[in-house]
C-alpha positions, 0 to 999 in steps of 0.5 A: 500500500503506497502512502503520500506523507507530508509535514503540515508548519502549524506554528514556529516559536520564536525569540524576540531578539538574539544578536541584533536579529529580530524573531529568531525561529526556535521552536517548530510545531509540526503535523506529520501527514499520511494518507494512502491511495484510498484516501485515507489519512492520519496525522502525528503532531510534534515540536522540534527544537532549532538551536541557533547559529550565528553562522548560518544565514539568516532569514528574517522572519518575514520572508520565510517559506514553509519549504524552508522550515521543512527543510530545517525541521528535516535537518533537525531530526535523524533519518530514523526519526522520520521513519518511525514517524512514517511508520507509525502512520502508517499503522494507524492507516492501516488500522483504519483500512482493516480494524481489528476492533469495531464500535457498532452502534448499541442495539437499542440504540436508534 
């Protein structure tokens, strides 16, 4: 079963001010989406810490793009992380697609 996945940017926290640089970026809430072919989906929310480099290029915060949060989330977490992410998804879909335990209605119920 082929399973599309996705990271959804739902906040970024951010430090006033650190070294002259204005809403520093250091804290991604995150959504990890899976749907499969029959649409069905599920998703797993997180946070990811980003540590500060005075280093690095800055983007202020206003021209930042979702892709380029994805990609500091993506460089934050280890390949292993992403896979258990994706696997677990992958289980919820797939429990959704075949339950092992159902809730029908009570009998007496209408």
């Amino acid at each position: 079963m082929s399973i599309n996945y996705s990271w959804v940017i739902c906040a970024l926290e951010c430090a006033p001010n650190i070294d002259g640089r204005e809403k520093v970026v250091t804290l991604v809430y995150w959504r990890r989406h899976g749907v499969n072919a029959e649409g069905i989906a599920t998703d797993i929310s997180g946070s990811q810490e980003l540590e500060y480099d005075e280093s690095n290029l800055f983007t202020p915060y206003e021209n930042l793009t979702q892709n380029q949060i994805i990609n500091w989330l993506e460089d934050n977490m280890t390949p292993e992380q992403i896979a258990a992410l994706d696997a677990i998804l992958e289980t919820q879909i797939n429990e959704k697609a075949n339950p092992t335990i159902v809730l029908p209605p009570l009998p007496w119920a209408e």
